[in-house]
C-alpha positions as CSV (number, residue, x, y, z in Angstrom):
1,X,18.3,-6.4,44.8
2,X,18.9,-9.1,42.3
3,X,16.1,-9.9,39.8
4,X,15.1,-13.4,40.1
5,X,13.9,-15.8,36.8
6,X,10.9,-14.6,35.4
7,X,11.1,-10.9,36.8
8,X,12.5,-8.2,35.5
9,X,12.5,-4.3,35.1
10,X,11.5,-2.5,32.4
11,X,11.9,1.6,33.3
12,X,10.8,1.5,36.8
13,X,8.2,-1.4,37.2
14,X,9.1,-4.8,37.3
15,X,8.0,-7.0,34.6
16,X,6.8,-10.8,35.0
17,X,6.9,-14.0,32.1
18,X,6.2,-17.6,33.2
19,X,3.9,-20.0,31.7
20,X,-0.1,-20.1,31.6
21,X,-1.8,-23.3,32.4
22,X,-2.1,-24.1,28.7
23,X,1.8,-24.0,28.7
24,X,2.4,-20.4,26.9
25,X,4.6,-18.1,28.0
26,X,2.8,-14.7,29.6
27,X,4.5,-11.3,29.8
28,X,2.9,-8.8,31.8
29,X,3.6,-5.9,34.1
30,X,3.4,-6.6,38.6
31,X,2.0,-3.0,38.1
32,X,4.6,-2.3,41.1
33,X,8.0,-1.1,41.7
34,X,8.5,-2.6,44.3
35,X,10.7,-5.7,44.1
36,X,8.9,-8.0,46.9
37,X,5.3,-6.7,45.9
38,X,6.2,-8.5,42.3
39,X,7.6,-11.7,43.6
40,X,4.2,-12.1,45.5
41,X,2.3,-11.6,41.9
42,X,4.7,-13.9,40.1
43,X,3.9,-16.3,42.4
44,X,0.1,-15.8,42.6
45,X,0.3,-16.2,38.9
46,X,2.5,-19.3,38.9
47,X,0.0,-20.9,41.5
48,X,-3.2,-20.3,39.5
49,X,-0.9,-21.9,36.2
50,X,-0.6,-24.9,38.3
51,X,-4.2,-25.0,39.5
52,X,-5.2,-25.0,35.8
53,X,-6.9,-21.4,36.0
54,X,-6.4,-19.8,32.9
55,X,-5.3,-16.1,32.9
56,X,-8.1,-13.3,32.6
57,X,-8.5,-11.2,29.7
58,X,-12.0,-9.6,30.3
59,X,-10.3,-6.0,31.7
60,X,-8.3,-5.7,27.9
61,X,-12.0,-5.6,26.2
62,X,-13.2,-3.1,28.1
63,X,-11.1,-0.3,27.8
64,X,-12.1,2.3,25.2
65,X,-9.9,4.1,22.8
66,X,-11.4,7.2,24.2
67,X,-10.4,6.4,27.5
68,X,-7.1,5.2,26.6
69,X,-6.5,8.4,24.6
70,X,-7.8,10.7,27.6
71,X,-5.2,8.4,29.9
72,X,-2.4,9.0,27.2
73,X,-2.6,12.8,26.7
74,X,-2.7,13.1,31.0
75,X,0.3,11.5,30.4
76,X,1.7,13.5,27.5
77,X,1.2,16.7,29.4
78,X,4.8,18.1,30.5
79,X,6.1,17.1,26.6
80,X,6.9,19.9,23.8
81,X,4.4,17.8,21.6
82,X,2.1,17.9,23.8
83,X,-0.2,20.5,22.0
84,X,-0.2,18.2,18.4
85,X,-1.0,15.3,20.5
86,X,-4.0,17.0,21.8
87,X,-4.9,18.5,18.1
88,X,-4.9,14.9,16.6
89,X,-7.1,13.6,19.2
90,X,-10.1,14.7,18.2
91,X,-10.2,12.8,14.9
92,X,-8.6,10.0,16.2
93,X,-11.5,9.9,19.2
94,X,-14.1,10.5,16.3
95,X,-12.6,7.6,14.0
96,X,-12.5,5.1,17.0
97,X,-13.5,6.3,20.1
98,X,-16.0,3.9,21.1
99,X,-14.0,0.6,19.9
100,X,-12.2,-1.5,22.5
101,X,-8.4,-1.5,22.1
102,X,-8.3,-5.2,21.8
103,X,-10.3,-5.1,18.3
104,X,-7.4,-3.3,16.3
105,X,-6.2,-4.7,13.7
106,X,-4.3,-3.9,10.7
107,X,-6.8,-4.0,8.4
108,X,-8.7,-0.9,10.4
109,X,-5.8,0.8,10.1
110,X,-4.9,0.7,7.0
111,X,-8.7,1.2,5.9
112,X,-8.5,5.0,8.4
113,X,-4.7,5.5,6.1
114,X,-6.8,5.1,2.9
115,X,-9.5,7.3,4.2
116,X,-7.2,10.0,4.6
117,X,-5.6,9.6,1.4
118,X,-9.1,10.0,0.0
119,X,-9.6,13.0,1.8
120,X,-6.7,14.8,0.2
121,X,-4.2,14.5,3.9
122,X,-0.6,14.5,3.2
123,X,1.3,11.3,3.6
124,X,3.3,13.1,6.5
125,X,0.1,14.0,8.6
126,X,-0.8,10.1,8.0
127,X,1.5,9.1,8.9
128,X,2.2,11.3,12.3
129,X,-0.9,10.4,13.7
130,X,-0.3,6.2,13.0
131,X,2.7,7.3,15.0
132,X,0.5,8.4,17.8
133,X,-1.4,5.8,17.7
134,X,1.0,3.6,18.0
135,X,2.9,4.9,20.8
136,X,0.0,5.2,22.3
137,X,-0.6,1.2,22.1
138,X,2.5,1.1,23.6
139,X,1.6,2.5,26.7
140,X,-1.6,1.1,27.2
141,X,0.5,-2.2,27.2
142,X,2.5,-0.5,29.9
143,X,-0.5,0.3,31.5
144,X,-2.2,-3.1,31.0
145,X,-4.6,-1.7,28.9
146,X,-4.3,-4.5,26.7
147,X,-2.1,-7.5,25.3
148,X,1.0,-8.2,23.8
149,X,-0.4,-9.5,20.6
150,X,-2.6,-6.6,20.1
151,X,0.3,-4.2,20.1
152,X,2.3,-6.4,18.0
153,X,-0.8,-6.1,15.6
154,X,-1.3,-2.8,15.4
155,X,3.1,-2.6,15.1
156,X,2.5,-4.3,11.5
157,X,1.1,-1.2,9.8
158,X,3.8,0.7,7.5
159,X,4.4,4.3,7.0
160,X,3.4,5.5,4.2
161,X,5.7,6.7,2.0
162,X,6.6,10.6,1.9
163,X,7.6,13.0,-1.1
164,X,10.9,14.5,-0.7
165,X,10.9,17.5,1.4
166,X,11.0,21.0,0.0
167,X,13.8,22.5,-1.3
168,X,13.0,26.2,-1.4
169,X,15.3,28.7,-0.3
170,X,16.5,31.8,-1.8
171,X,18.8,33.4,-3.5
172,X,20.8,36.4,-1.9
173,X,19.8,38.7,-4.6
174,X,15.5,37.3,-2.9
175,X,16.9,37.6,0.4
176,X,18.0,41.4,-0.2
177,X,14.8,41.5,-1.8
178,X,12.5,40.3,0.9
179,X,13.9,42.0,4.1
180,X,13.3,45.3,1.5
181,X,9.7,44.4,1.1
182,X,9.6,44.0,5.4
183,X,7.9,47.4,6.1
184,X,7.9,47.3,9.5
185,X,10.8,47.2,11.8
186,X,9.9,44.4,13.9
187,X,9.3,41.9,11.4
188,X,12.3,42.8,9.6
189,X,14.6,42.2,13.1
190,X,13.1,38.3,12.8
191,X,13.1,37.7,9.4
192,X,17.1,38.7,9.9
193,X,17.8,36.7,12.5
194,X,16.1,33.6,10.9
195,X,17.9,34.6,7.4
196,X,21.0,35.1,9.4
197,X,21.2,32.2,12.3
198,X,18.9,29.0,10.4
199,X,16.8,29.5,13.9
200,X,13.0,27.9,13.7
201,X,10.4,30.5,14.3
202,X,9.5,28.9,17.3
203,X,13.3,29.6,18.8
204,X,13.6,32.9,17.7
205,X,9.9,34.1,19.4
206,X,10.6,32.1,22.2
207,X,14.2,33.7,22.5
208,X,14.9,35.4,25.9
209,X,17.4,38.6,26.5
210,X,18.8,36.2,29.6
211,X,20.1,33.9,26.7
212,X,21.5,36.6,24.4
213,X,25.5,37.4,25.0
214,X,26.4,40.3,22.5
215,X,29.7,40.9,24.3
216,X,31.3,37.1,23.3
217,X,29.0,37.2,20.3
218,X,26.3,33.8,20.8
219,X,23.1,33.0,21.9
220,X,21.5,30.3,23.6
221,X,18.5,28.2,21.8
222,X,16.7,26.8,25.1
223,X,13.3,25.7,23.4
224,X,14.4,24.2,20.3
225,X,12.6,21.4,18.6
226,X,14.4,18.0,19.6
227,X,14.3,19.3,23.1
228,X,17.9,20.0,23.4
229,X,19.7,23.4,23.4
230,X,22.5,24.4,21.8
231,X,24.4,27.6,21.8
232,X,25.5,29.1,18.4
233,X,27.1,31.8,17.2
234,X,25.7,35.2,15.5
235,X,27.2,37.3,12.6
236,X,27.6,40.9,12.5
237,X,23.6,41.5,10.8
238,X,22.7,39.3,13.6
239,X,24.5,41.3,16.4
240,X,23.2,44.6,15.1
241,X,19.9,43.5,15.1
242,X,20.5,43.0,18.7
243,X,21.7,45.9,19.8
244,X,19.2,48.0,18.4
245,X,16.2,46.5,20.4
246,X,15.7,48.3,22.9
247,X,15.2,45.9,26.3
248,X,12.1,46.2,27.9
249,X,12.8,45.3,32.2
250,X,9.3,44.4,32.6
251,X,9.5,41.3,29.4
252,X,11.8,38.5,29.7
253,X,11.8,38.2,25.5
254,X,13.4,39.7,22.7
255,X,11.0,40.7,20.3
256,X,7.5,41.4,21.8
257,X,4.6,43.3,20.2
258,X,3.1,46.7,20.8
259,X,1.8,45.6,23.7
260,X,4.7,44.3,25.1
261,X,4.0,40.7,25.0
262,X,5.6,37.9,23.9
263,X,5.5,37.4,19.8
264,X,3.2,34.4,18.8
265,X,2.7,35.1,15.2
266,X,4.0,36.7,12.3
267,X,2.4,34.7,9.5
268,X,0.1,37.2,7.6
269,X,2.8,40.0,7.5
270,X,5.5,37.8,6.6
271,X,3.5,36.6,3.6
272,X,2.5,39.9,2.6
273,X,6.4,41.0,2.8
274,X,6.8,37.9,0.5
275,X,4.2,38.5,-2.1
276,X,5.2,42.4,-2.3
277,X,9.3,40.4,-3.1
278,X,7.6,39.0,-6.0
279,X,8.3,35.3,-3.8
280,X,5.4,32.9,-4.4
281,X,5.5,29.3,-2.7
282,X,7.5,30.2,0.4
283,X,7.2,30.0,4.5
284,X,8.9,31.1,7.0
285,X,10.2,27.5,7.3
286,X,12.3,27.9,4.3
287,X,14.6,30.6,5.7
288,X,16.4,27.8,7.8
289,X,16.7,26.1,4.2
290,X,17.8,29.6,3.0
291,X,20.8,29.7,5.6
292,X,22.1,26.1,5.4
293,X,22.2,26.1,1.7
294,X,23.9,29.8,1.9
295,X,26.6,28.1,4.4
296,X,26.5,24.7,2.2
297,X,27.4,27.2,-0.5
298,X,30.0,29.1,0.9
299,X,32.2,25.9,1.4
300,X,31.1,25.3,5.1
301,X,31.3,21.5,6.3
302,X,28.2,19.3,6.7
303,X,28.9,19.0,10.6
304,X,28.9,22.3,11.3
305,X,26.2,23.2,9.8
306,X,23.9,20.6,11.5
307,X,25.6,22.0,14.7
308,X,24.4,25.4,14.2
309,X,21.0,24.0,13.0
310,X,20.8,21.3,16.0
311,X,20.1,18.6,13.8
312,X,20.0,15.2,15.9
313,X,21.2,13.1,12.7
314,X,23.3,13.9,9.8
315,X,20.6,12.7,7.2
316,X,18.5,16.1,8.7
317,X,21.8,17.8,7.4
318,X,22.1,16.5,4.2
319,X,18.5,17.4,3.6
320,X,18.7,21.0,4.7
321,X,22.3,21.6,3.5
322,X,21.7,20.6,-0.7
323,X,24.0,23.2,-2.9
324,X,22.7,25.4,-5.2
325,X,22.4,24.1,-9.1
326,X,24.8,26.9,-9.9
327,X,27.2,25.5,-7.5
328,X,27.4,22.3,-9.1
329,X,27.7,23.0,-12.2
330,X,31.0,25.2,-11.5
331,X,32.3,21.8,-9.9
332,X,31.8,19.9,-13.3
333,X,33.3,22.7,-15.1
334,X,36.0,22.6,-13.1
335,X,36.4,18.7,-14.8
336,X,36.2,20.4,-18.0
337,X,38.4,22.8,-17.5
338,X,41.3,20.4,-16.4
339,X,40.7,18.3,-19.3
340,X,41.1,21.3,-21.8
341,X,44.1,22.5,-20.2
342,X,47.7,22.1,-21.9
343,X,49.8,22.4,-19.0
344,X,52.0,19.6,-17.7
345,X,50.7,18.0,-14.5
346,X,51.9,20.0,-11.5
347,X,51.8,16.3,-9.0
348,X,55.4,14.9,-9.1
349,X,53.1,11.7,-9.4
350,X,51.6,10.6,-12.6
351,X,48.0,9.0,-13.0
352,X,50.0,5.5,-13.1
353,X,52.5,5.9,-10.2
354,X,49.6,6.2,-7.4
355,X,49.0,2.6,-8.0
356,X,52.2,1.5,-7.7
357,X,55.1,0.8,-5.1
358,X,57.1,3.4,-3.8
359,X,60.2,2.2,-5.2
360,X,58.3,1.9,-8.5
361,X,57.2,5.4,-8.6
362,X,60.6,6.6,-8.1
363,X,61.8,4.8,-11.6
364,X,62.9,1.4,-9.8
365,X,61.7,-1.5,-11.9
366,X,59.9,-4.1,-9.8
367,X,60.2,-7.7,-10.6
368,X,57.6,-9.7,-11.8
């Protein structure tokens, strides 16, 4: 059905503007997605305009962060980041749990940033939980938790600005080193794979054998990070860690404990293999560095590699994918090295002729 003036749809719901009785325009949700059910609303809402009734704001004053924020995660439940969303609500509930979402301003916000600051949080965990915040505004709008200018307020506040992200990775001679220092088996198997594939820790634990083809050489990444999944090859280190686990029928997963269940965790003992390697400042995380700069290195393009990582934009792949100092300094000595050199030019084309016409090039003199 066609949308008439001053209805439209936003996702599912239809949306309605028209003008108040003091003469301003008012956006706000029917609350229905049903195309008839709205036109009734606009037209209640046009009526009281022309009666002089102004509209009423009293239900955006009462509704608590808290509430909003217990509305919000109901919400958030079938999302991947569901489980940080919860994690941050606790000090976002203790910050401003009893203040009505219609008092924000920028000024609170800026004063909780600050606070933060103060209290030694990285810019990044700021600035992830401003995010929530204001996604979460945006919903309660949705909702009609509260009014256009109060999430246009609480818009205004900036990011704060991060530090570059870390650069570690190894070296191959560290990566022999490491998987040396991985005493047992198991963690040895992941900390291959990671080394090997660029795979997050989450993917590789969460990797099932139904997504593992050995026999065409790939596996699947179902539960990856941006939500999409992406298929990618696997190199021989890879593939013979593969076909040395032993497949359990009763476990859907590749690498399980003792136990037989699912891996959750392999912090401590990967730190432990790293301090024994003689490796101080570095995460699991910064395998995935490890293998894009390794394929950066090796002469592998930019696309591909943010194919096999499942980057989303090609400024994630620049940041993983930065070449080794070494590497660049055999590219400017490569400069030097031409300069130094006696031999004729092996281009039939001279440093001049490029910039010239064809005919020119070939000795035919051009008029002027």
């Amino acid at each position: 059905m066609a949308q008439g003036k001053g209805i439209y749809k936003r996702g599912s719901v239809y949306w309605l503007t028209y003008a108040d009785a003091a003469g301003k325009v008012v956006r706000k949700t029917s609350g229905t997605s049903d195309y008839k059910e709205a036109m009734k609303e606009l037209t209640k809402c046009r009526n009281n305009a022309a009666k002089g009734k102004r509209e009423e704001k009293a239900e955006f004053r009462k509704v608590l962060f808290t509430d909003a924020m217990d509305d919000y995660l109901k919400w958030a439940k079938p999302q991947r980041a569901y489980d940080n969303k919860e994690y941050m609500k606790e000090n976002l509930v203790a910050r401003f749990g009893n203040i009505p979402l219609k008092r924000f301003s920028v000024s609170m916000l800026e004063a909780y940033q600050q606070d933060l600051l103060a209290q030694g949080k990285a810019p990044a965990t700021i600035n992830r939980r401003v995010a929530l915040l204001k996604h979460l505004f945006h919903k309660a709008n949705d909702w009609n938790m509260v009014d256009n200018e109060t999430l246009q307020i609480v818009r205004k506040v900036k990011k704060l600005k991060e530090p570059p992200g870390r650069l570690r990775y190894l070296t191959p001679e560290e990566g022999r080193r490491l998987l040396a220092e991985c005493k047992k088996r198991l963690l040895r198997e992941i900390v291959t794979v990671g080394l090997n594939t660029g795979m997050r820790r989450g993917e590789i634990l969460a990797l099932k054998w139904e997504n593992v083809d050995l026999r065409n050489g790939y596996v699947q990444v179902v539960q990856s990070k941006n939500g999409e999944s992406r298929t990618m090859p696997i190199n021989s280190a890879v593939r013979e860690v593969l076909s040395g686990i032993v497949r359990r029928l009763d476990v859907p997963y590749v690498f399980t404990d003792q136990k037989g269940k699912a891996m959750k965790e392999v912090g401590c003992s990967f730190d432990s293999a790293c301090k024994r390697a003689g490796l101080y400042n570095f995460h699991f995380h910064d395998l995935r560095h490890s293998a894009a700069s390794f394929m950066a290195m090796g002469g592998i393009d930019l696309l591909s590699i943010g194919k096999i990582l499942g980057h989303k934009t090609f400024a994630m792949t620049q940041r993983y994918a930065h070449l080794s100092p070494g590497h660049l300094r055999i590219a400017v000595d490569a400069i030097g090295a031409a300069m130094a050199s006696h031999q004729p030019p092996t281009s039939q084309f001279t440093s001049q002729s490029a910039f010239l016409p064809p005919q020119a090039a070939e000795g035919t003199a051009v008029s002027t």
